[in-house]
C-alpha positions in Angstrom: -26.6 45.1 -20.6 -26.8 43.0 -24.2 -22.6 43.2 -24.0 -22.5 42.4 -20.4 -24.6 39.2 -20.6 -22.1 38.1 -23.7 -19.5 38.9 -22.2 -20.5 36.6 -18.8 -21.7 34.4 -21.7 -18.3 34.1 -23.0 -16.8 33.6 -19.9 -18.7 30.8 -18.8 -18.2 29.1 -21.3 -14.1 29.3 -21.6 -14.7 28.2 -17.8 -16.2 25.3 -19.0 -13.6 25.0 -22.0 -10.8 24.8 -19.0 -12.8 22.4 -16.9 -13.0 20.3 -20.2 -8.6 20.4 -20.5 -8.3 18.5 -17.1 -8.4 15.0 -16.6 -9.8 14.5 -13.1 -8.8 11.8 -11.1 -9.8 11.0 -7.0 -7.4 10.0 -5.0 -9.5 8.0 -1.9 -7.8 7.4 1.7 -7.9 7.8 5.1 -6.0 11.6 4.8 -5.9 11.9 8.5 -3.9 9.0 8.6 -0.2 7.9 7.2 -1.9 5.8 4.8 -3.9 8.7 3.0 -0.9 11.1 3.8 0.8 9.1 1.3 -1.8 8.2 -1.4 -2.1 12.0 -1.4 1.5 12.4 -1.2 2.5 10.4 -4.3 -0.3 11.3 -6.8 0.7 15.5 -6.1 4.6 13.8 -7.5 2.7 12.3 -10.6 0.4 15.1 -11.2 3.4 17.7 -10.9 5.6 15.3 -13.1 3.0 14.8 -15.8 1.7 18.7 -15.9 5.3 20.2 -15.9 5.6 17.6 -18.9 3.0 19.5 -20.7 0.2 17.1 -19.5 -1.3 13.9 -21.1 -1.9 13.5 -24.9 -5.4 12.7 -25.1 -5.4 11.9 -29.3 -3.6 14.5 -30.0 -4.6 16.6 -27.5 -2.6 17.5 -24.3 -4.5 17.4 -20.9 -3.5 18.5 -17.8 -4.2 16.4 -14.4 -6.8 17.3 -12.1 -6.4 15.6 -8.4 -9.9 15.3 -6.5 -8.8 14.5 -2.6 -11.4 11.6 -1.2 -11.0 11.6 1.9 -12.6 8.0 3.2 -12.1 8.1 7.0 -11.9 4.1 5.9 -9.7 3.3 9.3 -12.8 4.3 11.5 -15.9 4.3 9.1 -16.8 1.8 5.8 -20.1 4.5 5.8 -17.5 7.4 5.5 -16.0 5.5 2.3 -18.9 4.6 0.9 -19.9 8.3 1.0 -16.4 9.4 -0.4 -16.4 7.4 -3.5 -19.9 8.6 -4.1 -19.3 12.0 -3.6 -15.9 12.3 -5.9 -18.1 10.4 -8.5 -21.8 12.7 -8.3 -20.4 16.2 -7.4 -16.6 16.4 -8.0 -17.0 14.5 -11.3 -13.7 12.0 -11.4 -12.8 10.4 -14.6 -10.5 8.0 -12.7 -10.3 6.9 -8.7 -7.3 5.4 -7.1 -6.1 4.6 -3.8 -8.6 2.5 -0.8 -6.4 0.9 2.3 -9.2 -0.9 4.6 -9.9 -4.1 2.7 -13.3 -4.0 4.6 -13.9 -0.3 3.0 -12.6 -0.9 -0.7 -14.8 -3.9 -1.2 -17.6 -1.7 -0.8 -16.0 1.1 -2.8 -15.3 -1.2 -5.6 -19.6 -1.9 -5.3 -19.6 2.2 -6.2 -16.8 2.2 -8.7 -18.2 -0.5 -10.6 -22.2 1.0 -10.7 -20.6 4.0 -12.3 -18.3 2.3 -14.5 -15.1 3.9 -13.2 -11.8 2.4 -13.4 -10.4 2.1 -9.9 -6.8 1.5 -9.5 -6.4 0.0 -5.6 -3.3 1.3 -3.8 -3.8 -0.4 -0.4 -6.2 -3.1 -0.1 -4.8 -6.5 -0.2 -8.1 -8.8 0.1 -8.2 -11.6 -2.9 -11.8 -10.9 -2.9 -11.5 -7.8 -4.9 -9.7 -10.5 -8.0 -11.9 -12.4 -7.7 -15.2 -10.6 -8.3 -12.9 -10.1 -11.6 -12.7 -13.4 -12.0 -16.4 -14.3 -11.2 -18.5 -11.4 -13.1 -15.7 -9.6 -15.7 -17.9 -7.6 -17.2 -19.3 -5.6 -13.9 -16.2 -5.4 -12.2 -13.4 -5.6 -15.2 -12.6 -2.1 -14.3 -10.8 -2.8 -11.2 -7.3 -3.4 -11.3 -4.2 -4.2 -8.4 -1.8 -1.2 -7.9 -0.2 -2.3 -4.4 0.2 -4.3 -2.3 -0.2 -7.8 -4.0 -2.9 -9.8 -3.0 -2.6 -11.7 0.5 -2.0 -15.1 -0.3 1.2 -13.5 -2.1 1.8 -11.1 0.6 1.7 -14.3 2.6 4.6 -16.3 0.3 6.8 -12.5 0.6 6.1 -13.1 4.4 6.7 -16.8 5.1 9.9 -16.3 2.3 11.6 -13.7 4.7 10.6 -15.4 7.9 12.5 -18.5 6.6 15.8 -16.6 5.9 14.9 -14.8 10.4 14.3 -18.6 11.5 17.3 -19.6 10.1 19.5 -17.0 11.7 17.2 -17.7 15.0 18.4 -21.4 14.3 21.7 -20.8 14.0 21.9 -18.9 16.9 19.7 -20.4 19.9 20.9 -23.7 18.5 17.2 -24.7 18.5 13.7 -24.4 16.5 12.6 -21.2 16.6 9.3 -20.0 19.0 6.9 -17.5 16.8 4.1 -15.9 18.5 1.3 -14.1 16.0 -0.1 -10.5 16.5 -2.4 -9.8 14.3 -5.0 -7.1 14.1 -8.6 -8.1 14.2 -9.3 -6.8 10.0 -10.5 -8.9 7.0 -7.0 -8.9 5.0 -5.4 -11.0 7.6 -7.6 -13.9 8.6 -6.1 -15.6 5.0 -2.9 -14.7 6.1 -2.8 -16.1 9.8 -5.1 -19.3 8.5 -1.5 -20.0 6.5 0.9 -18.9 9.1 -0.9 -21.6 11.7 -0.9 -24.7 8.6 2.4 -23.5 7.7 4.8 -23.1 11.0 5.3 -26.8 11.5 6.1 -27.7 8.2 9.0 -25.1 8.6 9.9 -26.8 12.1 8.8 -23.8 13.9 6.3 -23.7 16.8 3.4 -21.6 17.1 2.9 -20.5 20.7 -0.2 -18.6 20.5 -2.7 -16.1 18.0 -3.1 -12.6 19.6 -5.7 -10.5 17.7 -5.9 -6.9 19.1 -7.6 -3.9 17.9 -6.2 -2.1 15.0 -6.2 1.2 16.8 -5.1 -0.6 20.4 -2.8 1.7 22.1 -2.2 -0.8 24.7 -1.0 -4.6 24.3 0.8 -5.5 27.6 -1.6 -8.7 28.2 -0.6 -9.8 25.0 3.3 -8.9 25.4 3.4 -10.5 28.7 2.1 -14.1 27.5 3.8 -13.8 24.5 7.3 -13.9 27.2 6.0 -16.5 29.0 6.0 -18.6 26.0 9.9 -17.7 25.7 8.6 -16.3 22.8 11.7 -15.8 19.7 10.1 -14.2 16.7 7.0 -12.0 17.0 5.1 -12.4 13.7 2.9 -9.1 12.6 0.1 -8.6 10.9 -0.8 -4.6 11.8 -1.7 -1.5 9.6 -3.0 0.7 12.2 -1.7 2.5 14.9 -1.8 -0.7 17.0 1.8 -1.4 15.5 3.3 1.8 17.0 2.1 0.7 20.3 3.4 -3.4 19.6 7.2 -1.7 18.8 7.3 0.8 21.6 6.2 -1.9 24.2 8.3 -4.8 23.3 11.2 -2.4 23.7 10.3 -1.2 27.0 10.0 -4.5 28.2 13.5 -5.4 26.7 11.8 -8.3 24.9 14.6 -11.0 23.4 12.1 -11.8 20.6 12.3 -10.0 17.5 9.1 -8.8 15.5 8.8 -9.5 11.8 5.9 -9.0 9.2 3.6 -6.6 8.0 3.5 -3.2 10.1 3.0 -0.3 8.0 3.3 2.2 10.7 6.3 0.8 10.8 7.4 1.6 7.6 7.2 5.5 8.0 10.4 7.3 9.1 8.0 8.8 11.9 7.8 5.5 13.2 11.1 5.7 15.4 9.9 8.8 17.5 6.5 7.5 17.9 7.4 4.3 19.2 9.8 6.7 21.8 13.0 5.5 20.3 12.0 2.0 21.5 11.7 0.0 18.5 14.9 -1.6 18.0 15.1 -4.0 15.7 11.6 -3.9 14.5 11.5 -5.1 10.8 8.3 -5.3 8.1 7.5 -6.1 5.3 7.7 -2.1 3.2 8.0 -1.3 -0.5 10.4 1.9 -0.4 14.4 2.5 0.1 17.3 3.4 -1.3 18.1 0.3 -3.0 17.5 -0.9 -7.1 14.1 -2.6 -7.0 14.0 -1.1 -10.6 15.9 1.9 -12.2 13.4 4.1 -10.8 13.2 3.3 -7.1 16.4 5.6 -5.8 15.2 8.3 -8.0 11.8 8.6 -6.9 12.9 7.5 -2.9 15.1 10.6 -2.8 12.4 13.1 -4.9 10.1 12.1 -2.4 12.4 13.0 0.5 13.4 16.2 -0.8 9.4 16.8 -1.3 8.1 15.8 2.0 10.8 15.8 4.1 10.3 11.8 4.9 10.5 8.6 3.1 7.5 7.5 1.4 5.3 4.4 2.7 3.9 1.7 0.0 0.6 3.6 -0.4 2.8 6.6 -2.4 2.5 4.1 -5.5 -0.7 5.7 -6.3 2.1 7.8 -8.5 2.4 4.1 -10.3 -1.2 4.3 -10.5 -1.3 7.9 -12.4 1.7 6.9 -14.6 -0.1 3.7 -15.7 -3.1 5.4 -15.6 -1.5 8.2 -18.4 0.2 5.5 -20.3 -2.8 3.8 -20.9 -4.8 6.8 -22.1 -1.6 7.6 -24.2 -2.1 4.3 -25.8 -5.6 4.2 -26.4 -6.1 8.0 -27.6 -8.7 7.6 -25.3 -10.1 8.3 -21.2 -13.0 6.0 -22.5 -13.2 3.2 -19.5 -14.5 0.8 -21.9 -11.6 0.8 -24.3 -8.9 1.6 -21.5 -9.5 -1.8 -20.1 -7.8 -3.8 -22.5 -5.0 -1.6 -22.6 -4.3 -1.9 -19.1 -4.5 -5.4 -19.2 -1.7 -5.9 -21.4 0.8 -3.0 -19.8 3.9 -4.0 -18.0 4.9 -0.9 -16.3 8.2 -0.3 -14.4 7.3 1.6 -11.6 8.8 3.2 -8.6 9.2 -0.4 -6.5 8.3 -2.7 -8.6 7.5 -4.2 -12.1 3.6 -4.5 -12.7 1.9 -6.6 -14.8 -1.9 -8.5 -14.1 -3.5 -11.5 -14.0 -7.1 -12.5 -15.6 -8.3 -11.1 -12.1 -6.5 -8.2 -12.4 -3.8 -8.6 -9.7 -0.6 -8.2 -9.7 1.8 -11.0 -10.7 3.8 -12.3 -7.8 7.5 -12.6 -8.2 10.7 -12.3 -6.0 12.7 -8.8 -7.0 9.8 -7.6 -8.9 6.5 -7.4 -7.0 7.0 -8.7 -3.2 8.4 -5.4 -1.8 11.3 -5.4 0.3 12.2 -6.2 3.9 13.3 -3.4 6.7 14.6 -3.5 10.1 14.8 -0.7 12.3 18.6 -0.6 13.8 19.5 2.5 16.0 16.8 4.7 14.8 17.6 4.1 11.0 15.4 2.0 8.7 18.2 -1.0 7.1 16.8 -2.7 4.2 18.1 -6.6 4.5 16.0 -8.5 2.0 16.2 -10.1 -0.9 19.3 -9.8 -0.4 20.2 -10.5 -4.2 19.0 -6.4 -4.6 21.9 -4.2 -4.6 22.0 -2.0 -1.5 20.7 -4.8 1.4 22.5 -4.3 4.8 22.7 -7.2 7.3 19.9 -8.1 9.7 20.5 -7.9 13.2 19.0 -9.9 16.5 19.1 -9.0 20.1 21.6 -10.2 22.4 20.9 -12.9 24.5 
């Protein structure tokens, strides 16, 4: 009996000795979604990566990483978040919590974060308020720091950067100003965003026809479509990161619409996109993060590992493999997984990640520059996603318009 309870004894505790060698961290998303497919998708790369490596060396000491999936239901539910980042904190334990999409849903996960003290790398949310409570009260929410995207009034100058170089070849083509309508879905991250697309069209001699603002999750948008032709409509300017954006590509190519649609649609980014939008979305482009072109030294590498992996191209929430390997270089750094005296550390990293070069502001957001942190333009052409911007980034293809 006496050797049996030691025994049991003994176990329990090398159970707790092994919980003790991991270094959990949550990865939080909406996993029935592409977004959370792909937070998911690129922390299991970083977690493989770093463990087959022999871990991360904690002081001297080499721990292995632990991923905790969070999944926040964000898309549909800011409760469901809410309750996800306070679960992975309370009863999974996390040392570390990365990922959020839903501006609406990480503002309020960044509350939970910051009550506990955890350091939350974002890896989808691209509201300015989240840099700004840095900014405004450092010491609660200090711990909060920018993975991807960039913050929306930069995703705004990437957006109005690439329209300019569409509008010209609009221009040169129709031999007139160019007509953009704007779709954008009815969310928090955009109103800054279309606010600047309605002061700024003029100034770059284009004419805004209309604002559409459907649901993110609309599976219909003829009503919109159709006014948008009235208005012999050229360019189609996007702001969707739900499924709305499926339904915007498949439509405007059964309606054999002349206009072309540029800007932010992350479904559009994902290789699935061509066969869920029925083979209809010619010419489609977005704004995307991922292809096989030299954004750094790292980006064809970890395009093609993620292929090979998953059988698809990764979207721009599969930098939450940036996030670990920041993450780890900052421990690595500090000898530390203290939050406290990681903070300083990662405000002084500049780390060369998969898509781009990262390095923070006093709000903790990323510092905007062309080639380095706005992503990259695609275009969908015959079922293929073309990369065609900046086009100063070895490996851009031409973009293409419809004929007239």
């Amino acid at each position: 009996m006496l050797r049996s309870f030691t025994t049991g004894l003994a176990a329990f505790a090398f159970a707790l000795g092994a919980q003790a060698q991991t270094i959990k961290i949550a990865i939080l998303g909406p996993m029935a979604f592409v977004q959370g497919e792909n937070h998911w998708a690129g922390a299991e790369m970083a977690r493989d990566e770093i463990n087959k490596a022999g871990g991360i060396n904690v002081g001297g000491k080499r721990m292995q990483v632990e991923l905790i999936r969070g999944d926040t239901n964000e898309i549909q539910s800011v409760p469901d978040a809410n309750n996800a980042i306070e679960r992975v904190i309370t009863r999974d334990k996390a040392d570390f919590l990365i990922g959020g999409f839903r501006s609406e849903a990480v503002l309020a996960m960044q509350e939970g974060a910051m009550d506990y003290k955890k350091i939350f790398l974002g890896a989808g949310a691209a509201d300015a308020r989240l840099g700004e409570n840095v900014e405004k009260n450092y010491e609660r929410y200090k711990y909060w720091f920018r993975v991807t995207p960039v913050k929306s009034p930069d995703l705004f100058r990437t957006l109005m950067a690439v329209l300019d170089t569409i509008g010209g070849q609009v221009r040169d083509s129709l031999k007139r100003d160019p007509k953009v309508a704007l779709v954008a879905e009815k969310a928090v991250w955009t109103e800054p965003i279309v606010k600047g697309i309605q002061a700024t069209l003029p100034k770059m001699k284009m004419e805004l026809v209309g604002t559409w603002q459907p649901s993110a999750i609309a599976t219909d948008v003829t009503a919109e479509l159709s006014a948008i032709e009235r208005a012999d409509t050229d360019i189609v300017f996007t702001l969707l990161s739900g499924p709305v954006g499926i339904s915007l590509g498949r439509q405007m190519g059964e309606r054999n619409m002349k206009a072309v649609a540029w800007g932010i649609n992350v479904e559009g980014q994902k290789d699935e996109f061509w066969q869920a939008a029925a083979g209809k979305a010619q010419f489609v482009s977005t704004l995307d993060t991922y292809a096989e072109v030299e954004m750094t030294p790292k980006t064809i590498p970890f395009v093609r590992a993620f292929k090979d992996r998953f059988k698809k191209a990764p979207t721009y929430n599969a930098a939450t493999y940036d996030a670990i390997m920041i993450l780890k270089s900052a421990i690595e750094q500090a000898g530390t997984t203290n939050a406290d005296k990681l903070v300083p550390v990662l405000e002084k990293i500049e780390h060369v990640g998969s898509g781009s070069v990262l390095t923070w502001d006093k709000r903790h957001d990323l510092v905007w520059a062309v080639g380095k942190t706005t992503g990259i333009a695609v275009q969908w052409q015959d079922g293929k996603k073309v990369p065609f911007w900046p086009p100063q980034i070895k490996g851009m293809q031409p973009y293409k318009m419809p004929a007239r």
